[in-house]
N, C-alpha and C positions, 0 to 999 in steps of 0.2 A: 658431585664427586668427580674429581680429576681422572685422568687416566689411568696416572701411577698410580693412585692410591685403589683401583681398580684391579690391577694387575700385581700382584705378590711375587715379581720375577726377583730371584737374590742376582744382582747384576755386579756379583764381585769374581773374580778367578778362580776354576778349581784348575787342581794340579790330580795331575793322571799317572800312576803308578801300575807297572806291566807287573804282573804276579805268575808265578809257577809255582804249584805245590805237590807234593806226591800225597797220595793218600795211601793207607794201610795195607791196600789189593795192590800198590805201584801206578795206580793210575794216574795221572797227571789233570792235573786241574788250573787251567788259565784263565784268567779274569785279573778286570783292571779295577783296582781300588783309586777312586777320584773323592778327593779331598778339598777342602777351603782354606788349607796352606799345605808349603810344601817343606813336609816333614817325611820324611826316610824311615824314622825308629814308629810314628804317629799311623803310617801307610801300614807295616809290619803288623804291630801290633793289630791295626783292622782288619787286616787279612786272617789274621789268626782267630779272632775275635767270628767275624763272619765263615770258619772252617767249622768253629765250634758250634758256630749257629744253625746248621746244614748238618751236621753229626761225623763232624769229619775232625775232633779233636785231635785227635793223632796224625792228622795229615802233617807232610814234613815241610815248613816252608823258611827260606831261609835269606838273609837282608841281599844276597846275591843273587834271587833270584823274584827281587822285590824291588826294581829300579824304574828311577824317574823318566816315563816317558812324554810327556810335553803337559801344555796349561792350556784352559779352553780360558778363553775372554771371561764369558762369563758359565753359570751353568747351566745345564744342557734340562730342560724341561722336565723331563722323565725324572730327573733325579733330588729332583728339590726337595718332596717332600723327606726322600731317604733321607739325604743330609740334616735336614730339619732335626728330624727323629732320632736318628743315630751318630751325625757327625759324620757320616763316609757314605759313600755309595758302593755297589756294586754293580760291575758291567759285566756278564757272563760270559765265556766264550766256549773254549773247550775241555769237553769230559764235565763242565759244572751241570749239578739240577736243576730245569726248566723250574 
């Protein structure tokens, strides 16, 4: 068996989208939605999607405050299998659940 075929690394671009959302209490919730293209409306929609998955349906998040912040080469190890599974990743930052 070769390397590569060894190694299951996706060596293609994700694109990293900065997120702010309020939730129901006003609490803000920042996390980067990173994607395998760079889609605006595709990021949004995962953000919401992953709000609702977390019980935070009613959070408010809005395509302004859903912007493109840069591309990694390729993607970031921790996140492969996410993307695999769901097509997006989440990066948590602040006010999100551990």
């Amino acid at each position: 068996m070769s390397t590569a075929d060894s190694q299951p690394r996706t060596q293609q671009p994700m694109h990293v989208f900065d997120v702010y959302a309020r939730s129901e209490q006003g609490r803000i919730l920042h996390f980067d939605v990173i994607l395998p293209v760079n889609d605006p409306e595709r990021a949004l929609a995962s953000a919401r999607t992953w709000l609702q998955s977390i019980g935070h349906e009613n959070a408010s998040v809005q395509a302004e405050n859903c912007a493109f912040c840069h591309t990694e080469a390729e993607t970031p190890p921790q996140f492969e299998e996410e993307i695999r599974e769901r097509g997006y990743a989440i990066y948590k930052m602040e006010g999100c659940p551990r």
